[in-house]
C-alpha positions in Angstrom: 0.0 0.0 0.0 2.8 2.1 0.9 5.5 1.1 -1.8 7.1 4.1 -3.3 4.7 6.7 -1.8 6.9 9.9 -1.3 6.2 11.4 2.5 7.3 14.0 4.0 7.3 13.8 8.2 7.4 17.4 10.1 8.8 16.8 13.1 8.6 19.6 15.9 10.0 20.8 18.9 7.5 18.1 21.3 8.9 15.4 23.8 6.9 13.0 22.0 9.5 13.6 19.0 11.5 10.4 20.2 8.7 8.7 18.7 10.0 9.6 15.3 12.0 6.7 14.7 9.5 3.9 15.1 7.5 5.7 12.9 10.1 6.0 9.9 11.1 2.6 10.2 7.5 1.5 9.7 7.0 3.8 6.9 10.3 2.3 5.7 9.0 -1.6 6.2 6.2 -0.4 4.0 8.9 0.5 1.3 7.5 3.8 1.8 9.8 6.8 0.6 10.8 9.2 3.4 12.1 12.6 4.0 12.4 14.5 7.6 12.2 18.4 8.0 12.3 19.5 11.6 12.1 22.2 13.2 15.0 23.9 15.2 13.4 23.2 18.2 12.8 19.7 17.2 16.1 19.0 17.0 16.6 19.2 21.0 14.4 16.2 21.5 15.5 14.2 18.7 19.3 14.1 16.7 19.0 14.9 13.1 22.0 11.9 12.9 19.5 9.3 13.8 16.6 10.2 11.3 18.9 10.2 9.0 20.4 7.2 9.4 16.8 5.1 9.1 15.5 7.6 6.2 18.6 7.2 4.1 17.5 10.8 3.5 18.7 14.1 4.2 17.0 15.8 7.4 16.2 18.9 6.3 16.3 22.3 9.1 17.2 24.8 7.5 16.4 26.7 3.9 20.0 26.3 3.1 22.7 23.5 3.9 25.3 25.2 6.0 27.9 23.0 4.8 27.7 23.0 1.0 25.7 26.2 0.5 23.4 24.4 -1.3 19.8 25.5 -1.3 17.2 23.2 0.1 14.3 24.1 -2.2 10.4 23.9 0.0 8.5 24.1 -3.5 10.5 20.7 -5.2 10.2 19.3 -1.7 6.1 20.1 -1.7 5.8 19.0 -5.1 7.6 15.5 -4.7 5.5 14.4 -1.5 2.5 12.4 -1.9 1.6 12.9 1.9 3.1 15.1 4.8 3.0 14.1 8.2 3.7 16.7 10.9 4.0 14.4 14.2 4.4 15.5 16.7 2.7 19.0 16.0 3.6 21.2 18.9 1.2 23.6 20.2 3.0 26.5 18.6 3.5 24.9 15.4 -0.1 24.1 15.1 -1.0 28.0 15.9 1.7 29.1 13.3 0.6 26.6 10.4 -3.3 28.2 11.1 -2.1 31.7 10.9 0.4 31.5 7.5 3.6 32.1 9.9 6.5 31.1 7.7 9.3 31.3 10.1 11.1 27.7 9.8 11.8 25.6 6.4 8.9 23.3 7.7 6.5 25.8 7.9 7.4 27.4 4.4 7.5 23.3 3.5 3.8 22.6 4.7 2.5 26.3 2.7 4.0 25.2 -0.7 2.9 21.4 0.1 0.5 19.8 -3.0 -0.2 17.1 -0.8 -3.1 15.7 1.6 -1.7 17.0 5.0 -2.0 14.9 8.7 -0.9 16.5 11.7 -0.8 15.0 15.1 -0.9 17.2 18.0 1.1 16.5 20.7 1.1 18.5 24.2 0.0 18.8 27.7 -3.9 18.2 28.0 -4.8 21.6 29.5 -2.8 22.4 26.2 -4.3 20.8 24.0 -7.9 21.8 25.2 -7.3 25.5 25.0 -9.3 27.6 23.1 -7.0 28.8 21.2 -5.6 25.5 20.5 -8.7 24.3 19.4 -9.4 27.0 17.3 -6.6 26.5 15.2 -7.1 23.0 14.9 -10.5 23.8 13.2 -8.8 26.4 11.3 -5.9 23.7 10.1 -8.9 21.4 9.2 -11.0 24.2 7.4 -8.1 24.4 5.1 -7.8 20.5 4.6 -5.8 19.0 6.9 -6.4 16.2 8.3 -6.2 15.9 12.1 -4.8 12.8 13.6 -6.4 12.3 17.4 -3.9 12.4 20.3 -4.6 9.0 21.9 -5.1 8.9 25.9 -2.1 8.0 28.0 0.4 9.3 30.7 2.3 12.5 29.6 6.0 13.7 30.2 4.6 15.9 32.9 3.3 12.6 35.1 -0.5 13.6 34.0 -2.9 11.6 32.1 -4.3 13.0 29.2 
């Protein structure tokens, strides 16, 4: 079902980000296709190294590769994906992605994306029932995106949610 599908995963500055990896090497069992864009703060709760090393891809941070200069381009990116994941989707990405902010290579990556886009929020529960919060998850969906339910469980703060 999954064999040469072309996805993008967001990842995002969330605790639940160490989840990442189970998650690509699904996608990767699938012979699913996968490239990683994180944001800065993502990169705190989970190494660039290691989704590299089971997407055989590039993790992509930044507009630009620091190293070689070269120019990692959101619009190819947004054109070659067949489906975007952002997991986890941190309370403030969530509000920028509602609200057109364009302040990290995966936000200008999810505003040129061509692709059916899943987000999975991933926060505190008092968080994640906000207003606010909630708001912008009707606003992502109003747009088209597809909301992926936060499942029950115990959090990183000790509380169930």
């Amino acid at each position: 079902m999954l064999k040469g599908k072309k996805i993008i995963i967001g990842v995002t500055g969330s605790i639940s980000a160490f989840k990442i990896p189970v998650l690509i090497r699904l996608l990767k069992k699938e012979e699913a296709i996968v490239k990683i864009v994180m944001t800065p703060a993502a990169t705190a709760f989970v190494t660039p190294l290691t989704l590299f090393t089971l997407s055989e891809n590039p993790v992509l941070v930044e507009p630009f590769n620091q190293d070689t200069g070269e120019w990692n381009s959101h619009v190819e990116l947004g054109l070659w994906a067949d489906l975007f994941i952002i997991a986890p989707a941190s309370a403030n990405t969530i509000a920028k992605m509602a609200n057109g902010v364009a302040d990290n290579f995966l936000l200008i990556s999810y505003l040129s994306a061509k692709c059916p886009v899943f987000f999975a929020p991933a926060m505190d529960l008092s968080m994640y029932k906000h207003p606010t919060t909630q708001q912008n998850i009707k606003i992502l969906q109003s747009y088209g995106n597809f909301l992926i339910h936060p499942a029950a469980g115990e959090l990183a703060s000790g509380l169930c949610g």
